[in-house]
C-alpha positions, 0 to 999 in steps of 0.5 A: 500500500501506497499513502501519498499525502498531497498539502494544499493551500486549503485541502490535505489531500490523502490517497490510499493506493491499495494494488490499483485501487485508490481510496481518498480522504480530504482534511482541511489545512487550517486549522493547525493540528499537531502530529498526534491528532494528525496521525489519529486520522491516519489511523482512522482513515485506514481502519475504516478501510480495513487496512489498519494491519498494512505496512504502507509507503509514504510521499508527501508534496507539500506547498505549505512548509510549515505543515510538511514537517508536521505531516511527516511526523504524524506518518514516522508514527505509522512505521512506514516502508519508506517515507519520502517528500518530493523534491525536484532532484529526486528522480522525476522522469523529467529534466526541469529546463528552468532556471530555478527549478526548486521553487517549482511547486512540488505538487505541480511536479506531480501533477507533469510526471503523471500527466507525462506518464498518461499521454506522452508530451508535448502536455500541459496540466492545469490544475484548478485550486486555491491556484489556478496553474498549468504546467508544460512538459515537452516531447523530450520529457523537459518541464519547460515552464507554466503559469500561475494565476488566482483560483476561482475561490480566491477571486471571488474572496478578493473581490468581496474584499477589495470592494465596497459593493460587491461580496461573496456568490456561491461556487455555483457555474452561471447559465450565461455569460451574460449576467443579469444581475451581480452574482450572475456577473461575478460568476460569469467572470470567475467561471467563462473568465477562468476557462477564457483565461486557460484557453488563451494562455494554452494557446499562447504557448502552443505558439512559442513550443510550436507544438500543439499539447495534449491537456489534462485538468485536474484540482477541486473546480477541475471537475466544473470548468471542464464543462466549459472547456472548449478544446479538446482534454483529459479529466483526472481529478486525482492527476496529483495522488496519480503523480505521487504514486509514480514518484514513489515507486521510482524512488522507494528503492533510492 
């Protein structure tokens, strides 16, 4: 059995990979617990799936530092085979041609092996979360580059801050672009911006690697805005988990 542990900005995200089957439990990143209660929830979680007698493998990717050491405590107390934190220079399948390749989120490290892994390049992943990012892996297996934008939620929260007028709408996606009324507008913006937002920058770069790229979308609003995109792409809601899962494997034995 294989735990990978993804550490969100707002989500904890936990898959067990039990042969080819995955079983996935969320937990809130705040508030703060501490690696006794964390490890509890393991505990639990592995109990209510009749796994409490394995011995698992543990990967965490974590782009919250402080909760990384925190979280691989909590896992030392389960007497893992091995347990492993992503990193860039641990082996990936990929060369990273960036300057500066660890402050590449580990997550999206991920999120481009398992894309990789399931169609080959040139792909980009584009995960829908607290962020809102696409990831570019080239023919030859080279992470050549992304961008970052504000998620959905985060939009959202921004304007009812950053405003005097407008507030908080529901997650909910509109029926038309044209909003008749404030939170249609507000949703209209966050839903149609978003997937118009993803669609240029995809198409921008398709221009610069002179290459059209397979997409895979993945993240907590993955599942909604694939409803809008127009061009062709793959769903894997769990790309991330999938990604850990490869990571580990190719590193348990390092």
């Amino acid at each position: 059995m294989i735990l990978a542990i993804d550490i969100g900005n707002s989500l904890i995200n936990i898959g067990f990979f039990v042969n080819e089957e995955l079983l996935v439990e969320k937990i809130n990143t705040y508030p703060v617990k501490n690696p006794q209660e964390y490890c509890s929830l393991f505990r639990e979680f592995l109990s209510k799936n009749a796994l409490e007698k394995e011995t698992p493998g543990v990967i965490i990717s974590s782009v919250v530092p402080g909760r990384t050491k925190v979280v691989a405590e909590a896992c030392e107390h389960l007497r893992p085979q091995k347990l492993l934190i992503v990193t860039y220079k641990m082996e990936t399948g990929l060369v990273f041609d960036i300057p500066k390749p660890e402050e590449l989120g580990t997550d999206r490290i991920a999120n481009v092996v398992a894309a990789f892994e399931l169609c080959g390049g040139p792909v980009a992943a584009v995960d829908l979360g607290t962020a809102t990012t696409i990831s570019v892996v080239g023919e030859k297996a080279n992470y050549i580059g992304g961008s970052i934008m504000p998620g959905i939620r985060l939009m959202s929260e921004s304007l009812a801050r950053g405003t005097s007028k407008l507030r908080e709408v529901p997650m909910i996606p509109p029926d038309s672009a044209l909003g008749i009324n404030t939170a249609g507008c507000i949703q209209s913006g966050l839903y149609h911006g978003t997937t118009g937002a993803i669609e240029r920058l995809l198409s921008e770069m398709e221009k610069e690697i002179s290459s059209e790229m397979k997409v895979v979308v993945t993240g907590g609003f993955g599942e909604v805005i694939s409803k809008f995109l127009r061009r062709k792409h793959i769903l894997r809601p769990h790309l991330t988990l999938e990604g850990l899962k490869i990571l580990y494997m190719r590193n348990k034995d390092a």
